[in-house]
Each structure stands twice: as structure tokens, then as C-alpha cells.
Residue frames as qw, qx, qy, qz and C-alpha x, y, z in Angstrom:
[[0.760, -0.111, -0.526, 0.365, -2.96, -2.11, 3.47],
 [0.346, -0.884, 0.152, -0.275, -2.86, -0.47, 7.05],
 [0.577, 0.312, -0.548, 0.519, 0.79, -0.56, 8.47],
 [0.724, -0.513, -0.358, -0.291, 0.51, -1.68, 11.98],
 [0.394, 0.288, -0.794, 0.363, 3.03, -2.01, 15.01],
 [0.747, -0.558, -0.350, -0.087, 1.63, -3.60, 18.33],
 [0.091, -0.565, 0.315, -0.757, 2.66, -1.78, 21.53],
 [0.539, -0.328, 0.657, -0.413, 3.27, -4.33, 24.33],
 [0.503, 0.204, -0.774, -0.327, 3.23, -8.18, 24.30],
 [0.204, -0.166, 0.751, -0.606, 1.33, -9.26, 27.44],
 [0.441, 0.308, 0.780, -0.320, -2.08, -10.93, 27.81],
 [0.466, 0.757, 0.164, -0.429, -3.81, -8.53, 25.72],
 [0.160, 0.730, -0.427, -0.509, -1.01, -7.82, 23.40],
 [0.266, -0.102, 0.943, 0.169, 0.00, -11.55, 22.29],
 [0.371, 0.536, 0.686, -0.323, -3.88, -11.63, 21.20],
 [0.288, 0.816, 0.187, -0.466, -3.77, -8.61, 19.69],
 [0.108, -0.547, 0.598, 0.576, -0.80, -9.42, 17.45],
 [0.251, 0.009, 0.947, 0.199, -2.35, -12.50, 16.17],
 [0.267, 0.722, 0.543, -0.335, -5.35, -10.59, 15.33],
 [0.060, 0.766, -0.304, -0.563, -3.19, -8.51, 13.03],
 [0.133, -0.365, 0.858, 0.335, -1.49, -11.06, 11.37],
 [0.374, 0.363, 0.842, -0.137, -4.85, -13.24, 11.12],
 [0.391, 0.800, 0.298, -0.344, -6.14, -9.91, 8.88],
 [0.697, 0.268, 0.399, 0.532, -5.27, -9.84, 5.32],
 [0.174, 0.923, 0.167, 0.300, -5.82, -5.76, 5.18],
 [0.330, -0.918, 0.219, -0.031, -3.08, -5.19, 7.81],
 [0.737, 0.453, -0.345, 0.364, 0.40, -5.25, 7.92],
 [0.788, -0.528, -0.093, 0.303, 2.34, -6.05, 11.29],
 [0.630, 0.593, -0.331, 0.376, 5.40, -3.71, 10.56],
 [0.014, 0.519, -0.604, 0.604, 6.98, -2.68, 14.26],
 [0.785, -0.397, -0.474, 0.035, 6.51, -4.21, 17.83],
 [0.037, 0.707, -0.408, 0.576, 7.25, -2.46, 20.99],
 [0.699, -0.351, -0.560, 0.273, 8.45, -4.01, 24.25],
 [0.269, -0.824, 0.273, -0.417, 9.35, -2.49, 27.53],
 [0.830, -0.432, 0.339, 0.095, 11.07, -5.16, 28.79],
 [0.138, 0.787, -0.536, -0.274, 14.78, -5.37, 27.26],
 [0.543, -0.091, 0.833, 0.050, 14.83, -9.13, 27.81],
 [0.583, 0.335, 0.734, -0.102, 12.52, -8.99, 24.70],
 [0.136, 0.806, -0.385, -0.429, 14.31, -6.60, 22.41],
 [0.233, 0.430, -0.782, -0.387, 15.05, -8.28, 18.83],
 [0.356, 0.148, 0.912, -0.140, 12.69, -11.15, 19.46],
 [0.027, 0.283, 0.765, 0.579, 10.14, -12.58, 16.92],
 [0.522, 0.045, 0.062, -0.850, 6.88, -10.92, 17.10],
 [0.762, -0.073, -0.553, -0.330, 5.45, -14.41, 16.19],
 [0.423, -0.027, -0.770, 0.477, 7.51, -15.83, 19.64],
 [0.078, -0.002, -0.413, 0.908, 6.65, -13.37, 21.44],
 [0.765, -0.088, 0.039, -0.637, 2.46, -14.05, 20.94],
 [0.398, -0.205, 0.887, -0.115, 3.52, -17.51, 21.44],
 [0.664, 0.476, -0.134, -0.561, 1.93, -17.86, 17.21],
 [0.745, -0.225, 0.526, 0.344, 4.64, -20.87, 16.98],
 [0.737, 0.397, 0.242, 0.491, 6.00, -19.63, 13.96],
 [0.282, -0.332, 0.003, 0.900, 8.22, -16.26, 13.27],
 [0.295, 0.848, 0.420, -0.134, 6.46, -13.16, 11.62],
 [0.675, 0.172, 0.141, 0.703, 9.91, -11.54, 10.55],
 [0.046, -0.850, -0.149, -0.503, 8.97, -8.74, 12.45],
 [0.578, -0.186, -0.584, 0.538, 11.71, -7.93, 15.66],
 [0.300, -0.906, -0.285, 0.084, 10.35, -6.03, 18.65],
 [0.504, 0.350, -0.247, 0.750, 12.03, -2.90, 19.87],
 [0.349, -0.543, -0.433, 0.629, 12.58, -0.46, 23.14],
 [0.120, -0.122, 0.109, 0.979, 12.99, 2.53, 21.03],
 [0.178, 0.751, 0.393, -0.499, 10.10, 5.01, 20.40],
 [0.376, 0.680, -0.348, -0.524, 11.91, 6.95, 17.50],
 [0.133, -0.181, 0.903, 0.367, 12.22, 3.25, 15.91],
 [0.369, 0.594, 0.707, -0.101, 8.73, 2.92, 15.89],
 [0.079, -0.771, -0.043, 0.631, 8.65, 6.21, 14.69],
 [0.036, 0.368, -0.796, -0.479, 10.93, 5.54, 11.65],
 [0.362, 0.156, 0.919, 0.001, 8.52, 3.17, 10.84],
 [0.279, 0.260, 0.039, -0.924, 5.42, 5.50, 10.31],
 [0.036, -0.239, -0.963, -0.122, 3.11, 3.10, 10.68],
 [0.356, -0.530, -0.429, -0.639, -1.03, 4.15, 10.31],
 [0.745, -0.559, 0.006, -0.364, -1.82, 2.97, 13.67],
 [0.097, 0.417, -0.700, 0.571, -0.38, 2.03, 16.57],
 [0.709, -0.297, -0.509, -0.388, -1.91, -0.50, 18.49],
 [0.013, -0.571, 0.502, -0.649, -1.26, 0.11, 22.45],
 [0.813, -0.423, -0.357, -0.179, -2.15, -2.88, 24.74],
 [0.496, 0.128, -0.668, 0.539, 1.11, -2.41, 27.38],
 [0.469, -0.818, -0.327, 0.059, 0.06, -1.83, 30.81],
 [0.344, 0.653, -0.141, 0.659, 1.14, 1.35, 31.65],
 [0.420, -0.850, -0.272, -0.167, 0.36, 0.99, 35.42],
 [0.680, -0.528, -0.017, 0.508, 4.01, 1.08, 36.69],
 [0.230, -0.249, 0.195, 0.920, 5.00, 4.25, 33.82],
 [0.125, 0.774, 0.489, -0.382, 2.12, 6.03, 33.99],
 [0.089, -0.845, 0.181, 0.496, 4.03, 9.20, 32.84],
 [0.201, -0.336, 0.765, 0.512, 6.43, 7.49, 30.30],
 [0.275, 0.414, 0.836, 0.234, 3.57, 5.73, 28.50],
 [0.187, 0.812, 0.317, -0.453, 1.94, 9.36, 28.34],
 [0.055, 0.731, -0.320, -0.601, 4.66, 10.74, 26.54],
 [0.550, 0.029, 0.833, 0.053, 4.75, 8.07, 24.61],
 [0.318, 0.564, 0.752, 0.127, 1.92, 8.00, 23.05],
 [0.001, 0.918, 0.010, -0.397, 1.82, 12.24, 23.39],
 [0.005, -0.406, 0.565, 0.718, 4.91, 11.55, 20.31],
 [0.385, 0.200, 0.766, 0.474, 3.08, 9.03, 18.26],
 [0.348, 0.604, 0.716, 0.039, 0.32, 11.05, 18.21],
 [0.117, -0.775, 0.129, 0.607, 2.38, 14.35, 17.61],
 [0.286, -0.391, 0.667, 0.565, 3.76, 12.38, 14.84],
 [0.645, 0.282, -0.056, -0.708, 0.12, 11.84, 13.32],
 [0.331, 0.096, -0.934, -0.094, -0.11, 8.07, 13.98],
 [0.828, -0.307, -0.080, -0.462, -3.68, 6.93, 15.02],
 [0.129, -0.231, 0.810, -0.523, -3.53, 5.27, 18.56],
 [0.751, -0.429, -0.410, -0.289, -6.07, 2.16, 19.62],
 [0.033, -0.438, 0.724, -0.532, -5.45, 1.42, 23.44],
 [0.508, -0.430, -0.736, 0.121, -6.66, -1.51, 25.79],
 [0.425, -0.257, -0.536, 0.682, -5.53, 0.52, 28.84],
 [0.166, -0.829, -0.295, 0.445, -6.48, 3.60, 30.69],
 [0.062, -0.768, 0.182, 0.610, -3.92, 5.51, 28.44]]
């Protein structure tokens, strides 16, 4: 079982969750938002999957972290925090969590 968190819930991301969930080798464990409105929401709401996945999103980096999930699965557009979405990703992968990305970063 690969332990999974999805990193953004937008066009791509909503897609990308259900693509997780849809796979019987993976295991949805974190969800990251950047928008605070969407802190503690279902991961199932939030791809619009109509049902809950009993997985709640979060703002924090060192929560994902705490997780220490295999991969990391990075669909947020990063065009308005360029920088922030570097470092980001510059801890997970410090932290020796494999990174997939949609985006430029």
C-alpha cells in the first residue's frame, strides 16, 4: 500500500483525488489546501466524490509531514506563491517524500 496525500483541490486536484481513492494499491492519508476556507473539510467534498473519504484537508506543511506519506501528489497552482510552493515542496522532499506535480513546480 502507497500512503498518499493530494496537494491542492482545484481542477486537476479533485480528479486527482478520485484517482487515488478509485486505486486499491493506494491509500489517501493527508490533503493539503491553501485556502483556509477549506481547512478540516472532507477530502471526498472537496473532489465533489459525493460521499466523505474520512480524510480532513489541512494548511499545515509539518502536518503533512507528520504523516510521512510515500508520495505526495502536487496538483495546486502555484502561480500566485511561486516561492512558498518552492519551499514547500524543497521540505517534502528534504523529508524524503517522492513528489508527482501537474504544475511548473
Amino acid at each position: 500500500m502507497i500512503r498518499v496525500v493530494a496537494w491542492g483541490t482545484g481542477n486537476v486536484g479533485r480528479h486527482a483525488i478520485a484517482g487515488i481513492d478509485a486505486r486499491p494499491d493506494l491509500e489517501l492519508v493527508g490533503v493539503w489546501v491553501s485556502n483556509p476556507d477549506k481547512v478540516g473539510k472532507d477530502a471526498g467534498e472537496l473532489a465533489r466524490l459525493g460521499k466523505d473519504l474520512g480524510v480532513p484537508a489541512t494548511g499545515s506543511v509539518e502536518d503533512v509531514l507528520a504523516l510521512a506519506p510515500d508520495c505526495v501528489v502536487n496538483t495546486a497552482m502555484a502561480d500566485d506563491r511561486l516561492f512558498d510552493a518552492l519551499a514547500d515542496l524543497e521540505k517534502l522532499l528534504a523529508a524524503g517524500i517522492n513528489v508527482v506535480s501537474s504544475g511548473p513546480v
